[in-house]
N, C-alpha and C positions, 0 to 999 in steps of 0.2 A: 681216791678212786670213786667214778662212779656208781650208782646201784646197778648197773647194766654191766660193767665190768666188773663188781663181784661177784653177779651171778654169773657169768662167764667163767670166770677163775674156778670159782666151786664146782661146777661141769665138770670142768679140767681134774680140779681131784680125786672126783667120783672119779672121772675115766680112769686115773692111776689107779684105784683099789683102796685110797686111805680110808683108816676106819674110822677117822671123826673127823669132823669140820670142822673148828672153832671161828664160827663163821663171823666174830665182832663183840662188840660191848653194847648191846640194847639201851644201857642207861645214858650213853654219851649223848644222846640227843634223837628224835625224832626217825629224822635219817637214818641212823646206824640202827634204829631195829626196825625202819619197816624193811630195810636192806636183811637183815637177819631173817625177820618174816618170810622177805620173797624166796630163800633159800631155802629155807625150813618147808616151804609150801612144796616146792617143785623139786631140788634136789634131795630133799627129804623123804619124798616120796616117790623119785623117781626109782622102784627096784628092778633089776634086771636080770636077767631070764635065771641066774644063778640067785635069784634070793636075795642079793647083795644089795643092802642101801645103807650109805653112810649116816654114823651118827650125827646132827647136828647140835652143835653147844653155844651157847651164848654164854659171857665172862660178867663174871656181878662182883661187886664189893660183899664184903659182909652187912651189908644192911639190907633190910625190906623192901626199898624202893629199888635199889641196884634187880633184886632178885626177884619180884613182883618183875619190871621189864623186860630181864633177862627171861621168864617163862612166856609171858607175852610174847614173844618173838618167839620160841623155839618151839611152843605145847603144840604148833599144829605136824611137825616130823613127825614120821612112823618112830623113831628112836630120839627124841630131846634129851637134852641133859642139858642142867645147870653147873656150872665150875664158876665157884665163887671162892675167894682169899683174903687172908688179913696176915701181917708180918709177925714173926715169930723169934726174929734176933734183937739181942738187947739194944743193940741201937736205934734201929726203928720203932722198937715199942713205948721207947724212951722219949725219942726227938720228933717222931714222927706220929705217934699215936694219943702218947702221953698215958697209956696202960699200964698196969700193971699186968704180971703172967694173968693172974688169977680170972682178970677182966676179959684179956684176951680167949683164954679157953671158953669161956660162959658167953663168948661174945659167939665162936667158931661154932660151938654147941648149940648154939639156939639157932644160928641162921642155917646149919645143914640141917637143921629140923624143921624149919619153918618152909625150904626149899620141898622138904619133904613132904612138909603137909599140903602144898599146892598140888598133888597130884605128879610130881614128878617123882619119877622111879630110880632116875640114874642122876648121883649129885659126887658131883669134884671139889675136893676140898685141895687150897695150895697154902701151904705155911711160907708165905714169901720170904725169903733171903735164907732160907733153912740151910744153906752151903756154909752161912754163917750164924747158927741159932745152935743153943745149949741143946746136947743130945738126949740128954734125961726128960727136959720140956719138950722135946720134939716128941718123945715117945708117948707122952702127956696127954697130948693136944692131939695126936692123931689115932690115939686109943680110944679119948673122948668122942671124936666127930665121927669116928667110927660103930659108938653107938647109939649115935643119933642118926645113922644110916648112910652116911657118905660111901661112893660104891667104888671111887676110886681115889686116891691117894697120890697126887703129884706133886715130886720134891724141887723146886726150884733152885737152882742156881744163880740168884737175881742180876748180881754183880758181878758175875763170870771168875770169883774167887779161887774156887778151888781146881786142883786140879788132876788128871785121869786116876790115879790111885786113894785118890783122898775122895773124889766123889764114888766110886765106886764101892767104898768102904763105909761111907755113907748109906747108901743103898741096903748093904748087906745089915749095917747095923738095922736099920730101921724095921728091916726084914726077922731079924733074930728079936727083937724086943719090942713092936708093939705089940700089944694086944687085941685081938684080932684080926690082925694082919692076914692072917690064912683066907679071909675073907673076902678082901676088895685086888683092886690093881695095882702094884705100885708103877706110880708115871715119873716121865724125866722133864725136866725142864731147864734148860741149859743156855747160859750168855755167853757172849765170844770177847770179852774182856780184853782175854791174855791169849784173842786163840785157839780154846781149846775145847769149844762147846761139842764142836761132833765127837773130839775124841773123850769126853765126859759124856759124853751117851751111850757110847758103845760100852763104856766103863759101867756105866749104869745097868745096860741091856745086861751085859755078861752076870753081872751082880743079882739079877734077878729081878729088875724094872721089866713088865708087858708091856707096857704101854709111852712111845717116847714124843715127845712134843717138839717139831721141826717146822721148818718155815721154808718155803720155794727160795731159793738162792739164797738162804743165810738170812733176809733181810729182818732187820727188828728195831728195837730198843738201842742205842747208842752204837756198838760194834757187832748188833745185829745177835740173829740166835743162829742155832745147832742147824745146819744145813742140810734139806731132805736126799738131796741126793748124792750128799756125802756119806749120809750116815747110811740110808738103803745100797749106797754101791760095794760101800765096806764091809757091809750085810751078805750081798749077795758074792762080793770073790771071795771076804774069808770067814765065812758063817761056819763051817766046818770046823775051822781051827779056834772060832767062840765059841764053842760048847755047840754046837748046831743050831745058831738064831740065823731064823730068817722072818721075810717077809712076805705077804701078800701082793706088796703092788706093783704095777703091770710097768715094768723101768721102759720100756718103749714110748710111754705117752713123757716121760722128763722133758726132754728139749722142750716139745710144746707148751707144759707150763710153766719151765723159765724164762722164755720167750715171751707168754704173757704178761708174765710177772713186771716181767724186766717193762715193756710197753707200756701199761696202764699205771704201775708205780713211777715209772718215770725214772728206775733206779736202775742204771744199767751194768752192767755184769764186766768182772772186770778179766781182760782178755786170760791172764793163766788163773781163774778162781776153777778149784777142782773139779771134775765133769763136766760141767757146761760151759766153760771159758773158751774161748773161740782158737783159742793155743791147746787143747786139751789136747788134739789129736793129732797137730801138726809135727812135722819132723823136720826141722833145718840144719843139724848137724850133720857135715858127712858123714861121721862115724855111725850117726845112727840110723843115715839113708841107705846107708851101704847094707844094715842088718835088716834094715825095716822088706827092703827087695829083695831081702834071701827068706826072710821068714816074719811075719807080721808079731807074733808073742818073743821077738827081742826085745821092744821096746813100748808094747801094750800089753796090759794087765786086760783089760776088758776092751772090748767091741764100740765102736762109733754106732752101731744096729744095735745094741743094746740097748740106749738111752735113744732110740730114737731119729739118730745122727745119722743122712747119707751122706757122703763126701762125692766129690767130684772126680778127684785123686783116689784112686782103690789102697795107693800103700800110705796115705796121710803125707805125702813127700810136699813140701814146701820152697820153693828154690830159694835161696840168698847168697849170701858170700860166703856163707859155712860149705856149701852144697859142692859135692864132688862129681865126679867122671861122670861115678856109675848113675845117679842120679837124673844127671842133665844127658844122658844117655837116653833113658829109660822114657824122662818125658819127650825126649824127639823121636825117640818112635812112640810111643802114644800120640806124637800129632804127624804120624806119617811120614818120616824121615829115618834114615838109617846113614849114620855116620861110624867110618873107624879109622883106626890109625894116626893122621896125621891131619886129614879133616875135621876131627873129631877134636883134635888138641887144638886149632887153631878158631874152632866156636869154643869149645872149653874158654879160652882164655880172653875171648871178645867178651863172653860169661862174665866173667870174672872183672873183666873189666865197669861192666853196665851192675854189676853186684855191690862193687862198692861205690856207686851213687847213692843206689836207694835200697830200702828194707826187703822188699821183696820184688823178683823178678817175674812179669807176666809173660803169659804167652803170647800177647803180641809184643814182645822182647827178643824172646826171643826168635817169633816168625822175623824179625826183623835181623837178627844176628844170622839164620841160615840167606838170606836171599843174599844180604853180603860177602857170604861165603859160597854161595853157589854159581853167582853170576858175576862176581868181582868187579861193580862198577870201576870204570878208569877213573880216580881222580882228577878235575879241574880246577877248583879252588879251593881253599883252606882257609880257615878262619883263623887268622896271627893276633886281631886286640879285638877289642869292642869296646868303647867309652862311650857313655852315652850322657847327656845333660837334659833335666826338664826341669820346666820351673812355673810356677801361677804366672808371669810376664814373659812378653816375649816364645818365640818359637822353641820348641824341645829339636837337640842338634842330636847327632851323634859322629863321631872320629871312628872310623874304621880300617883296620888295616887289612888286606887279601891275600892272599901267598899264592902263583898258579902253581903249575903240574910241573915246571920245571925251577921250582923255588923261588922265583923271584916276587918281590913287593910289590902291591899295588897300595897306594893309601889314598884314603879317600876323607876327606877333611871338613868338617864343620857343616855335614849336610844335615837339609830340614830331615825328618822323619822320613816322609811320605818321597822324599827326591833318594835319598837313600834305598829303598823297598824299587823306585824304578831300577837302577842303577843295579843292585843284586840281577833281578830278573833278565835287564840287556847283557851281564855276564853271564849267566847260567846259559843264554841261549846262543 
C-alpha cells in the first residue's frame, strides 16, 4: 500500500473507535516509518470532541536499531508506544535465534528498558510463538520485562497452534503466575492456521486478555489473523453471555474499512467470509425466504445497519432457483405488480425456468417474465438447431433450422453470417 492509503485506512480506524494503531514496522525501510510518522503526526493527534485519540505503535525487533526507528516514527502521537518481540519456544530459540533461555530473557530485559529509556512511557512486549513456549519460561520472561517497565503484555499465537480452550487457559495461566501481572495489559495475538484465531480471542478475552490484536478482514501472515469484525460482532451479540466484554468501537463504520481494505490491499473478500462477505446477508432458500418476510430475527442474528450495510432488498431476499412463491411474490409487488392464483403460478414457473440457467435472477428477468405473461406475445417462430462454423479461412457459415407457429420447418443451410441476420429479420417482419 501506499503512504496515502495507510493514512487513509488509519482514518478509517480512528473513525471505528480502536484503541491502537499498529500502524507498521519503522525499521523495514525508509518508507514504512515515514508512513508511520505521517500517521503518528495527524492521526495521532487528531482527538475528538470526546477526548478520544488513538494509540499509535510502531513494531521493533528486539534490538536498538529496530527500536531507535520504531520511536522515530511514533514519539511525535499524543499516546506512542513501542511493541517490540523476540521468540520464546524451544524451537525458534534454537533454530531460529541460536539462544539460549538465559540470553533471551537478558536480551527481552534490556531492550523494554532501553525502549524505556528513550522517553517512551507505553512499551509492548510479544514472547512470539508462546502458544508454543514452556509455561514456567513464559512466566519468566514476562515477569522480567515486566520490571523493566513493559506496560502491556501480548501473548501470541504465532503459528495458529493452539486451540479455543487451550489458548484461553493459556491466558488465565499467565494471569495467575506472573509476577506483576496485576500491573500491565494482558493482549491476544492470534493466527488462523487451523481457523481458529477469532475463536482464540474471545477465548482469550473471557480469560482475562484487555487488550486483543485483529486485523480488517482477517488479513495477515500466511492464513491471515483474528478478524476485527468477527471478533467485535461476537462481542457485541453475545458479550452478556462472555461474562459482559464489550467494546468501544462504532460497528457502523466496518463495511467502510473492509471496503478499504479489501481495495488498496488488493485482497479481496471472499463472498461467505463472516460479516462483510457479500453472502452475509443474502437469503436464497425458500425456506428461509419464507421466514425472512414473516419476521427478519429467523434467520439474522445482527442487522446489515449495524456494520454499516444498506441493502436494496429490506428482507436481504435474493432470487435463485431455491427461491419460492412467497418470495417472487413479494418482489413483484416491490416493483409494482400484483399477481395471484393462477397468474402467479404460471410467472412462478417461467421463474423457475430462467432460475436454472443462472445463479441469480434480476430484475430485469424478471420485468421480462411479467410482460410475457401480461401481454402473451403470439408466437411466429421457434428456434429448432443452430450450428454454427468459423474458422481463421474462408467465411464463418451457420445451419439453421425455424419452426413457425403452425410447427412446420424451415431450414436454412450453409448461410454467411451477415446473410443469415438478413434473413431472421425478413422473417420476423
Amino acid at each position: 500500500m501506499t503512504p496515502k492509503q495507510k493514512l487513509e485506512i488509519a482514518r478509517q480506524l480512528a473513525r471505528l473507535g480502536v484503541d491502537i494503531i499498529e500502524a507498521g514496522f519503522p525499521a523495514a525501510s525508509n518508507a514504512d516509518l515515514e508512513a508511520v510518522k505521517t500517521i503518528a503526526l495527524e492521526v495521532g493527534n487528531a482527538v475528538d470532541e470526546q477526548g478520544y485519540v488513538p494509540v499509535i505503535c510502531g513494531l521493533s525487533r528486539c534490538n536498538k536499531a529496530d527500536i531507535d526507528a520504531a520511536w522515530a516514527a511514533v514519539k511525535y502521537a499524543k499516546r506512542p508506544r513501542i511493541h517490540t518481540f523476540i521468540a520464546t519456544s524451544e524451537i525458534h530459540m534454537e533454530h531460529k535465534l541460536n539462544k539460549t533461555r538465559e540470553e533471551v530473557v537478558e536480551i527481552a530485559r534490556n531492550m523494554v528498558s532501553y525502549a524505556r529509556s528513550l522517553g517512551c512511557e507505553d512499551v509492548e512486549f510479544s514472547p512470539e510463538d508462546a502458544g508454543r513456549s514452556d509455561r514456567e519460561f513464559l512466566y519468566q520472561i514476562l515477569g522480567e520485562v515486566i520490571k523493566a517497565g513493559a506496560t502491556t503484555l501480548n501473548i501470541p499465537d504465532t503459528v495458529g497452534y493452539t486451540v479455543p480452550s487451550e489458548f484461553g487457559q493459556l491466558i488465565a495461566d499467565i494471569k495467575a503466575n506472573t509476577p506483576g501481572i496485576e500491573n500491565v495489559i494482558i493482549s491476544t495475538h492470534c493466527q488462523n492456521d487451523l481457523g481458529l484465531s477469532s475463536a482464540n480471542t474471545v477465548a482469550g478475552a473471557c480469560a482475562g486478555a484487555r487488550q486483543l490484536e485483529v486485523t480488517i478482514n482477517g488479513i495477515g501472515e500466511r492464513a491471515g489473523n483474528a478478524s476485527l469484525e468477527e471478533v467485535v460482532m461476537t462481542i457485541k451479540c453475545r458479550g452478556e453471555s462472555l461474562g459482559g466484554l464489550y467494546t468501544g468501537i462504532q460497528t457502523e463504520h466496518i463495511v467502510k474499512a473492509s471496503k478499504l481494505v479489501a481495495e488498496y490491499s488488493g485482497l479481496l473478500v471472499q463472498p461467505h467470509k463472516a460479516i462483510v462477505g457479500a453472502n452475509t446477508f443474502k437469503h436464497e432458500s425458500g425456506i428461509h425466504q419464507h421466514g425472512m418476510l414473516k419476521h427478519k430475527g429467523t434467520y439474522e442474528i445482527m442487522s446489515p445497519e449495524d456494520i454499516g450495510l444498506q441493502r436494496a432488498d429490506e428482507s436481504g431476499l435474493v432470487l435463485g432457483k431455491l427461491s419460492g412463491r412467497h418470495a417472487l411474490q413479494k418482489r413483484l409487488k416491490q416493483m409494482g405488480y400484483s399477481f395471484e392464483g393462477k397468474e402467479l403460478d404460471d410467472v412462478f414457473w417461467r421463474f423457475k425456468s430462467v432460475a436454472e440457467k443462472k445463479k441469480h435472477v434480476l430484475d430485469e428477468d424478471i420485468e421480462a417474465l411479467v410482460i410475457d405473461e401480461l401481454f402473451q406475445p403470439e408466437s411466429v417462430w421457434s428456434l429448432g438447431d443452430l450450428q454454427v462454423t468459423c474458422g481463421t479461412l474462408g467465411l464463418s457459415t451457420a445451419t439453421v433450422k425455424l419452426i413457425d407457429a403452425d410447427g412446420r420447418n424451415m431450414l436454412l443451410v450453409q448461410l454467411e453470417l451477415d446473410q443469415l441476420i438478413l434473413h431472421i429479420r425478413l422473417l420476423i417482419q
